[in-house]
Biotite code that builds the C-alpha atoms (Angstrom):
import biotite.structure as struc

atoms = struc.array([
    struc.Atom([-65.391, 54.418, -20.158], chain_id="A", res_id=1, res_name="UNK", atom_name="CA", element="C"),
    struc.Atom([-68.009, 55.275, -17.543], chain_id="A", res_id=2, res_name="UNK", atom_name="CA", element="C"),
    struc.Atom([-70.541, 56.603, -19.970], chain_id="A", res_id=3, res_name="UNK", atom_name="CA", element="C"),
    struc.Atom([-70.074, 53.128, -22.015], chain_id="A", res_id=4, res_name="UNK", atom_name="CA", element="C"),
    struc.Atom([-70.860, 51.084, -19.024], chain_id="A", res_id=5, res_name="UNK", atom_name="CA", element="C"),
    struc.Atom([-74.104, 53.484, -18.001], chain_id="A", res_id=6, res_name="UNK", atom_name="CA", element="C"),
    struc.Atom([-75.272, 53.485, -21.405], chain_id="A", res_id=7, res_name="UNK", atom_name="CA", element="C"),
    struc.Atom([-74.978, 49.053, -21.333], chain_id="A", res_id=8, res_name="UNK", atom_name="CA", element="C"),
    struc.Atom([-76.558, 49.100, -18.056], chain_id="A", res_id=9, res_name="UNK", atom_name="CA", element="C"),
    struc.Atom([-79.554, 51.280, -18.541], chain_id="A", res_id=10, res_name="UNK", atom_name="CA", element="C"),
    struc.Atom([-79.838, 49.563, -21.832], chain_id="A", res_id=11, res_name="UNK", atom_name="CA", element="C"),
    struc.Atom([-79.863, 46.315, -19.897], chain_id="A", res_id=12, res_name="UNK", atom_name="CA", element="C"),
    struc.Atom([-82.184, 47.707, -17.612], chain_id="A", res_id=13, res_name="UNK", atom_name="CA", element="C"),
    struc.Atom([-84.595, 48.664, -20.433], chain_id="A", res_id=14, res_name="UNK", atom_name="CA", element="C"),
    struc.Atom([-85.119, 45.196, -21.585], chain_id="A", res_id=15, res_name="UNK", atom_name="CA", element="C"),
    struc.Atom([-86.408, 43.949, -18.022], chain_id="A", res_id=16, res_name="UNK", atom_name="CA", element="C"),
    struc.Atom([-90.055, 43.959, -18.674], chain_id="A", res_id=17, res_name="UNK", atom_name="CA", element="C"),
    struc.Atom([-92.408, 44.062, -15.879], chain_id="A", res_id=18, res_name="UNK", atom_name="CA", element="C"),
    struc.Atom([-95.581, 42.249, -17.248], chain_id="A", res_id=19, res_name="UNK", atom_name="CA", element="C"),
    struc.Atom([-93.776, 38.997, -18.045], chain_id="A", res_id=20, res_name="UNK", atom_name="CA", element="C"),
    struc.Atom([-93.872, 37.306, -14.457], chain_id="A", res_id=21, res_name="UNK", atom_name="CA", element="C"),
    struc.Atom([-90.125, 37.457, -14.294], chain_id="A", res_id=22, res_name="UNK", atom_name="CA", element="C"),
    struc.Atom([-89.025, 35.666, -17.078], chain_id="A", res_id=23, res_name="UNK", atom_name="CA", element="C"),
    struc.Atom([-86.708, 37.417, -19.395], chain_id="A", res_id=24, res_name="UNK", atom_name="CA", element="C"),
    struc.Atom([-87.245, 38.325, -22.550], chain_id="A", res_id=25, res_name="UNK", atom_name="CA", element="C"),
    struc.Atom([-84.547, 35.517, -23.727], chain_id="A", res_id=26, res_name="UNK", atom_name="CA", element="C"),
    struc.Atom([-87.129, 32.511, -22.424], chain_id="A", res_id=27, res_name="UNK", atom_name="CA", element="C"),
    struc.Atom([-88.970, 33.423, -25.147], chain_id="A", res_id=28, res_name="UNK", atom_name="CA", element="C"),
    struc.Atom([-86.755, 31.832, -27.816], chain_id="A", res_id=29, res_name="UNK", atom_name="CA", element="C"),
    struc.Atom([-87.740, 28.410, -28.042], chain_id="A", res_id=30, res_name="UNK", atom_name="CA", element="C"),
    struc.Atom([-91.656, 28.943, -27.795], chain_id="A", res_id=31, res_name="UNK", atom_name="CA", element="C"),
    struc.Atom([-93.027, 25.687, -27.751], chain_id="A", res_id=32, res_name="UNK", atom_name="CA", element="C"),
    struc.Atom([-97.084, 26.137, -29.438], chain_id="A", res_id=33, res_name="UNK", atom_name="CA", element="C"),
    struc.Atom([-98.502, 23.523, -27.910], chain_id="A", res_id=34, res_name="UNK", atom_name="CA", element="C"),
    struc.Atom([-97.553, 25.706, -24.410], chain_id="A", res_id=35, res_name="UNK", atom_name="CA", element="C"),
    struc.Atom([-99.399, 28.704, -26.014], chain_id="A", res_id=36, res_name="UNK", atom_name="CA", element="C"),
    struc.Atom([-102.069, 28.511, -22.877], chain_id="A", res_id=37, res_name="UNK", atom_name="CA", element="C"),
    struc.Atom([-99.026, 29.365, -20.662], chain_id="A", res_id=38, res_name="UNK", atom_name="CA", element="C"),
    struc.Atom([-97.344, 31.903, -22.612], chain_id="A", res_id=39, res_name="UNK", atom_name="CA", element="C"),
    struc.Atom([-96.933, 35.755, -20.849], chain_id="A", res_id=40, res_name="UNK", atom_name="CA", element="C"),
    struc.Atom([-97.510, 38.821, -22.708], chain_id="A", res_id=41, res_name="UNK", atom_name="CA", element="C"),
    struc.Atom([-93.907, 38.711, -23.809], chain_id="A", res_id=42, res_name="UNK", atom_name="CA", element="C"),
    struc.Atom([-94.051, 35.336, -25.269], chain_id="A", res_id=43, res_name="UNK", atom_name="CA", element="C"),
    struc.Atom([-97.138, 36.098, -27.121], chain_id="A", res_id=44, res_name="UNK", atom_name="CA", element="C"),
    struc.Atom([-95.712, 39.385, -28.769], chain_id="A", res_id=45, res_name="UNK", atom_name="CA", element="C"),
    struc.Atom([-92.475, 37.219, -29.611], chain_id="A", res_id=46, res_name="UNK", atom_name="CA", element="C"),
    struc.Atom([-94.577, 34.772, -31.177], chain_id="A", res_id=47, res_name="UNK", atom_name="CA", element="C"),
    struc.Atom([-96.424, 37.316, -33.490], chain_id="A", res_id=48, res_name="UNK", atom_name="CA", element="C"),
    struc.Atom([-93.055, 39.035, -34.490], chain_id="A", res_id=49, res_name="UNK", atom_name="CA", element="C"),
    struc.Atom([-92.610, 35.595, -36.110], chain_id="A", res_id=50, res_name="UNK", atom_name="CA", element="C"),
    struc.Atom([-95.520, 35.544, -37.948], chain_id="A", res_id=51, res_name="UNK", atom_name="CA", element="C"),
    struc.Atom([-95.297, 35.689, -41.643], chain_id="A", res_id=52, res_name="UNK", atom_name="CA", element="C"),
    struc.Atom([-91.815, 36.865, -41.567], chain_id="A", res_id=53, res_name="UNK", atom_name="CA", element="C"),
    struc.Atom([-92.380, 39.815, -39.267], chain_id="A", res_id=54, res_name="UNK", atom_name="CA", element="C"),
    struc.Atom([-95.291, 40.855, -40.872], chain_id="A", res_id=55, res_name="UNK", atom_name="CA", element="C"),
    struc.Atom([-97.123, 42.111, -37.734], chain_id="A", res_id=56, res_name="UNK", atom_name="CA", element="C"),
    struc.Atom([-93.725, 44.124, -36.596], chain_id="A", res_id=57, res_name="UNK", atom_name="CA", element="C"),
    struc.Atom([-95.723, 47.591, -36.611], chain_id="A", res_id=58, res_name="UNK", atom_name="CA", element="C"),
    struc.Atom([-98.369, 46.042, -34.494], chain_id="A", res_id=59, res_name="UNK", atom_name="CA", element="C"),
    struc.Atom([-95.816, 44.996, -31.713], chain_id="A", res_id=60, res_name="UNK", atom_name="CA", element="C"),
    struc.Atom([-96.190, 47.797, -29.006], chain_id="A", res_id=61, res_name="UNK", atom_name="CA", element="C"),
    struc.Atom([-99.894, 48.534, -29.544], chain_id="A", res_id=62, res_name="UNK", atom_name="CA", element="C"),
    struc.Atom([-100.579, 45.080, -28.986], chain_id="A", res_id=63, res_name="UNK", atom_name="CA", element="C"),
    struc.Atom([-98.549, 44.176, -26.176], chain_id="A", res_id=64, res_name="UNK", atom_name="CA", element="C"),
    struc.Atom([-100.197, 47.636, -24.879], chain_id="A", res_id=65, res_name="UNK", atom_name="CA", element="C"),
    struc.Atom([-103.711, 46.264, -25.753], chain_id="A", res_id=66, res_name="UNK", atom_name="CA", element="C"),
    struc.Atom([-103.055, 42.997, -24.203], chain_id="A", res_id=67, res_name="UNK", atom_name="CA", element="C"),
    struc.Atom([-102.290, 44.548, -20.743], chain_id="A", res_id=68, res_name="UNK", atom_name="CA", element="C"),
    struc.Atom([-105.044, 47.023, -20.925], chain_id="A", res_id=69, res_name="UNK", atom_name="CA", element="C"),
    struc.Atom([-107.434, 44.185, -21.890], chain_id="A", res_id=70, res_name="UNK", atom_name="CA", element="C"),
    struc.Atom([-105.800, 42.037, -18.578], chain_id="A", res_id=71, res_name="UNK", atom_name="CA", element="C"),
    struc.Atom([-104.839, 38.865, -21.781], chain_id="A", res_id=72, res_name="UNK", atom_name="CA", element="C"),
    struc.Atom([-101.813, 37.999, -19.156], chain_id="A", res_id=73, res_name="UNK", atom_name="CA", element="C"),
    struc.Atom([-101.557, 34.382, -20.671], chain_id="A", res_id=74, res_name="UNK", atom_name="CA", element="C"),
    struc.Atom([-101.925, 32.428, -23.747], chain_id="A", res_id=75, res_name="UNK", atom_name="CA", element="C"),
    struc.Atom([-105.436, 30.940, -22.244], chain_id="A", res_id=76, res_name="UNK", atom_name="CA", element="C"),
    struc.Atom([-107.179, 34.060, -22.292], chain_id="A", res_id=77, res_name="UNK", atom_name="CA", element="C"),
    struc.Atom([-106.710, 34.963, -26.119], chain_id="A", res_id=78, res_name="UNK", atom_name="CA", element="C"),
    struc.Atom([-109.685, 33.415, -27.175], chain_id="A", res_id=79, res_name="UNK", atom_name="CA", element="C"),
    struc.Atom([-111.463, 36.418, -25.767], chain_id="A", res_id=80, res_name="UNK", atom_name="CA", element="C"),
    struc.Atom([-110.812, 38.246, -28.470], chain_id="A", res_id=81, res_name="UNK", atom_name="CA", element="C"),
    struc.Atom([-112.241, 38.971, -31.724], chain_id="A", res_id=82, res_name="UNK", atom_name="CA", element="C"),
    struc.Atom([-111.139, 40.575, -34.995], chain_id="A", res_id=83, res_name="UNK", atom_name="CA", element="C"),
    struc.Atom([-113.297, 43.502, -34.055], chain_id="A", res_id=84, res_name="UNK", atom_name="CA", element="C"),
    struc.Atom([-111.275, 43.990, -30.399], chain_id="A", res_id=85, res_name="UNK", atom_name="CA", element="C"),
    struc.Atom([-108.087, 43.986, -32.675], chain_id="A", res_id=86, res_name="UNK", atom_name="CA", element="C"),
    struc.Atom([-109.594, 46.940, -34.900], chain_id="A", res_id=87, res_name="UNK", atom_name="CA", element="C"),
    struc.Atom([-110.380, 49.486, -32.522], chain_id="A", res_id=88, res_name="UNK", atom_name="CA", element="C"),
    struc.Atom([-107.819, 50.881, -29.340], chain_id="A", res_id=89, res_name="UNK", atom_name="CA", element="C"),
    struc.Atom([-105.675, 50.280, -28.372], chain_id="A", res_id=90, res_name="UNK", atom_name="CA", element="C"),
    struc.Atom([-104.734, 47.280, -30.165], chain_id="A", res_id=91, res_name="UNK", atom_name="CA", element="C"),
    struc.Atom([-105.380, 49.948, -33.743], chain_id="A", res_id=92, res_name="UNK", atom_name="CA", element="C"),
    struc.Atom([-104.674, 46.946, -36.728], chain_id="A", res_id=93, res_name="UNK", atom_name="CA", element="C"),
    struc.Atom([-106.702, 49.810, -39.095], chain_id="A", res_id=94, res_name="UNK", atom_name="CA", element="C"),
    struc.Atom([-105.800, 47.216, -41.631], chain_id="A", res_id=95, res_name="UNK", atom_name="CA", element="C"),
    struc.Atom([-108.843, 44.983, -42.216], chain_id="A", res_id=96, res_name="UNK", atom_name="CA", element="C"),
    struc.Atom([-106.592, 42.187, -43.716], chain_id="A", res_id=97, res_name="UNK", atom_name="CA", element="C"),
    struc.Atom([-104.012, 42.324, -41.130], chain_id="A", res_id=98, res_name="UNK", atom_name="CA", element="C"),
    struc.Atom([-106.716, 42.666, -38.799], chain_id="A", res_id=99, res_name="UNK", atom_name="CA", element="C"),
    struc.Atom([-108.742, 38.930, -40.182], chain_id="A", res_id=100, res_name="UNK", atom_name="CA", element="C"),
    struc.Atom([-105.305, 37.616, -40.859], chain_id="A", res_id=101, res_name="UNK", atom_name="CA", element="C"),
    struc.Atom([-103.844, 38.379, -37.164], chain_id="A", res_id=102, res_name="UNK", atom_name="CA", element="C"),
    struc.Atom([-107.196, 37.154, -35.339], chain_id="A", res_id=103, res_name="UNK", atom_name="CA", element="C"),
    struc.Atom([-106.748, 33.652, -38.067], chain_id="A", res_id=104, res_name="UNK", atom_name="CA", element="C"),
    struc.Atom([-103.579, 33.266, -35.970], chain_id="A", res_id=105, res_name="UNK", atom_name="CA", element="C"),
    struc.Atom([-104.075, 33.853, -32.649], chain_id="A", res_id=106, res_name="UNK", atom_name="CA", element="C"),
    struc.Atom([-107.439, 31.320, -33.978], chain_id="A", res_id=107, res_name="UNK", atom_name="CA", element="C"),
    struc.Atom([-105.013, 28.662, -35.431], chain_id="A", res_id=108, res_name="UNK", atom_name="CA", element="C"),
    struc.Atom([-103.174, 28.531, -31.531], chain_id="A", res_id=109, res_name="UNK", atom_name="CA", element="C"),
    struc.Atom([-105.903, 26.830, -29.555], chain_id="A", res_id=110, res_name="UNK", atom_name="CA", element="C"),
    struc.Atom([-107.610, 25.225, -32.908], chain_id="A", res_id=111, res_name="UNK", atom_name="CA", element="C"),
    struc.Atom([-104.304, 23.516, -33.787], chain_id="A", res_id=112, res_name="UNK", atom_name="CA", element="C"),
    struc.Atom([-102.929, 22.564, -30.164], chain_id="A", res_id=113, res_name="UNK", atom_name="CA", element="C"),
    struc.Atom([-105.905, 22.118, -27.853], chain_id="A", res_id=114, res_name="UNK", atom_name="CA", element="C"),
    struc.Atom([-107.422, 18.491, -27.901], chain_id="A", res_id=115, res_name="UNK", atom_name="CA", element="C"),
    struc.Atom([-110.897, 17.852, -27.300], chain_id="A", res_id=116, res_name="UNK", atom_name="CA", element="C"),
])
């Protein structure tokens, strides 16, 4: 059926996403932590979806949104943020606790897997 196979392919077509340098979104399976630094937006927002058993699930658009808008393109650059960035737009955690709890992970990335 012809509206079958448009349907797959602009389904297909959806999933392409343009601010992970290429890789597809299926690379971001095995995300190794101690490779945080070198992790695209899409690996990052994989890696939060993760997080407590999904826990951070509402917060996946925003903050892939906020990411881009804030240029955090890799894993290095999210020790530029703080709890308070996450708070206001367009990342929008209103929840304080899922605001401190979020920032405690992105904090536990470069505190548990950097070396000094």
């Amino acid at each position: 059926n012809a509206r079958n196979e448009h349907k797959h392919e602009e389904q297909k077509n959806s999933s392409d996403d343009d601010d992970d340098d290429g890789k597809e979104d299926g690379d971001v399976d095995k995300l190794d932590l101690e490779e945080y630094k070198q992790w695209n937006i899409a690996q990052i927002v994989q890696w939060m979806s993760t997080l407590e058993n999904g826990r951070f699930s509402a917060y996946l658009e925003t903050m892939r949104n906020g990411l881009k808008v804030h240029n955090i393109h890799r894993g290095e650059t999210l020790h530029f943020l703080h709890v308070n960035d996450l708070k206001r737009a367009p990342f929008s955690v209103e929840n304080v606790k899922d605001a401190n709890d979020l920032m405690r992970h992105f904090q536990s990335l470069w505190h548990d897997n950097d070396t000094i």
